[in-house]
Structure formats: C-alpha cells, structure tokens
Residue frames as qw, qx, qy, qz and C-alpha x, y, z in Angstrom:
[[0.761, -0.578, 0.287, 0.073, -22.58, 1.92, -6.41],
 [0.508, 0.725, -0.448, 0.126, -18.90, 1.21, -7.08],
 [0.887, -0.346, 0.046, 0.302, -16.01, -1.07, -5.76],
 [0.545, 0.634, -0.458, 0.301, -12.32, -0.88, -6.06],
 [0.892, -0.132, -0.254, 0.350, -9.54, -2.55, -4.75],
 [0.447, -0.829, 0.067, 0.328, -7.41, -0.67, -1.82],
 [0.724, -0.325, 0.270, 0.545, -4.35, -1.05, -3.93],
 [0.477, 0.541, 0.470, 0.508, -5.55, 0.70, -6.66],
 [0.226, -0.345, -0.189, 0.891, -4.61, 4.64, -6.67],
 [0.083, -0.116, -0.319, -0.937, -6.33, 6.03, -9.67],
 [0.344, -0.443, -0.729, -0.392, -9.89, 4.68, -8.83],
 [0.310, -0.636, -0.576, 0.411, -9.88, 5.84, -5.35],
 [0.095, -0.217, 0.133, 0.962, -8.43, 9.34, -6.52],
 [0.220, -0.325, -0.682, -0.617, -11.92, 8.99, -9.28],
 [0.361, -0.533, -0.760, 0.084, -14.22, 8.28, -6.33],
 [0.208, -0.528, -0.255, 0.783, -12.96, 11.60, -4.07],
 [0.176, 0.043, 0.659, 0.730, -13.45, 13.18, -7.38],
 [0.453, -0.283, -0.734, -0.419, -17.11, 11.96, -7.61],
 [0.302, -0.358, 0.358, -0.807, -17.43, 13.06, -4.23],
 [0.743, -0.184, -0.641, -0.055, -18.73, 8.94, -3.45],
 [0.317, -0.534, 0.670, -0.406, -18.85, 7.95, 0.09],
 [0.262, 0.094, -0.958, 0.065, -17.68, 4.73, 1.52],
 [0.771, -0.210, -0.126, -0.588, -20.27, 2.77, 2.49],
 [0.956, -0.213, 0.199, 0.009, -18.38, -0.35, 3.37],
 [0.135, 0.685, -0.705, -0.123, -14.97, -2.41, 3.42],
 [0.917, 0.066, -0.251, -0.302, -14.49, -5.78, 2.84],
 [0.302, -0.652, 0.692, -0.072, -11.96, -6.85, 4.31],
 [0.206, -0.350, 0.870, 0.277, -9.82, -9.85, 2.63],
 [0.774, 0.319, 0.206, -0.507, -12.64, -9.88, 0.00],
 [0.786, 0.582, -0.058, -0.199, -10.51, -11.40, -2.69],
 [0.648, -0.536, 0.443, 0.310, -7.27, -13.54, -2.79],
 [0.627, 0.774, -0.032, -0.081, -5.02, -12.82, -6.03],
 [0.396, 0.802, -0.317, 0.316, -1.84, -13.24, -6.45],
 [0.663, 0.062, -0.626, 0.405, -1.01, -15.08, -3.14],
 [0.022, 0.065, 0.476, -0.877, -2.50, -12.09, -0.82],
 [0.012, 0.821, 0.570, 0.021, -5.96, -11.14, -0.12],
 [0.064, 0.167, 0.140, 0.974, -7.24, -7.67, -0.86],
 [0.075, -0.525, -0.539, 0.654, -9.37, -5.50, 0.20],
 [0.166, 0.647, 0.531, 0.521, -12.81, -4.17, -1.45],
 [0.096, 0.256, 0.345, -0.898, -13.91, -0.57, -0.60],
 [0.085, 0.528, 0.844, 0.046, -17.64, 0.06, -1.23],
 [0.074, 0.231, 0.003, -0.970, -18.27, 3.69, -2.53],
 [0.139, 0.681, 0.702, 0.156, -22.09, 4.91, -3.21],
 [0.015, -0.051, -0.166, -0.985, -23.91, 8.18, -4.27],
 [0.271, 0.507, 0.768, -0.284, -27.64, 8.51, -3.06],
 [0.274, 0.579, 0.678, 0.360, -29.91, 10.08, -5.77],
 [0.031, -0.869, -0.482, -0.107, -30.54, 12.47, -4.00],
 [0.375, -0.672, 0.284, 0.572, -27.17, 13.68, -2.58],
 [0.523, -0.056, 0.548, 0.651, -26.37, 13.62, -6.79],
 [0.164, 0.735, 0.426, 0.501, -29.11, 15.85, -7.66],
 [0.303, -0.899, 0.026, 0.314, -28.36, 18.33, -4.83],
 [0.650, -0.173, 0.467, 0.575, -24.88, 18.13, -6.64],
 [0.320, 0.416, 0.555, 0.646, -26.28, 18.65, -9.94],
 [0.038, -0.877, -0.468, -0.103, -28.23, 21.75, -8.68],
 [0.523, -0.709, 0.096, 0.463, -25.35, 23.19, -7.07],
 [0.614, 0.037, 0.614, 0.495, -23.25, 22.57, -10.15],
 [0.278, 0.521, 0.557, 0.584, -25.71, 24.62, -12.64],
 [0.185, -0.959, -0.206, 0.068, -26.46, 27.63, -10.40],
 [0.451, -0.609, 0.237, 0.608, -22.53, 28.30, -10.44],
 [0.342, 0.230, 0.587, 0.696, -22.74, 28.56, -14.33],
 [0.091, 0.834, 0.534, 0.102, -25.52, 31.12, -14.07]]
C-alpha cells in the first residue's frame, strides 16, 4: 500500500507508473501549513502484481 498527498505531482505520476489503484481518499486528512490536504490511498493486490510480472517476462521471450 502507498499514500501521497494530492499536491504532490511526482508521486502520483510514480503510482500511474506502478499501475497502483486508488483504493481510497481521505479527505482533509492532514492540516499543514494552515490548509488541510488530502491523502490518496493507492494499493497493488499480489495477485494483480504477479499477473504483471508474468506479462512483463513473456514480452522478453
């Protein structure tokens, strides 16, 4: 599992990447700086990451 703050670009850009899905938002999870922010909630099930990894090594063959 993985968080990251909405405001952040490179981590969400990592996540699409990583092909993660959201699983959840917090909404005003954290107050910093005089605003709240917003968590996103990104997961990867075991199994959707070995399909992945199979997929991944048949294209090298």
């Amino acid at each position: 599992m993985s968080t990251t703050q909405l405001f952040q670009e490179f981590p969400l850009l990592k996540t699409e990447r990583l092909r993660l899905r959201q699983e959840g938002l917090l909404r005003q999870h954290e107050f910093e700086h005089g605003q709240y922010i917003d968590l996103a909630v990104f997961a990867l099930l075991r199994q959707e990451y070995a399909s992945r990894e199979q997929e991944g090594s048949s294209r090298h063959e």
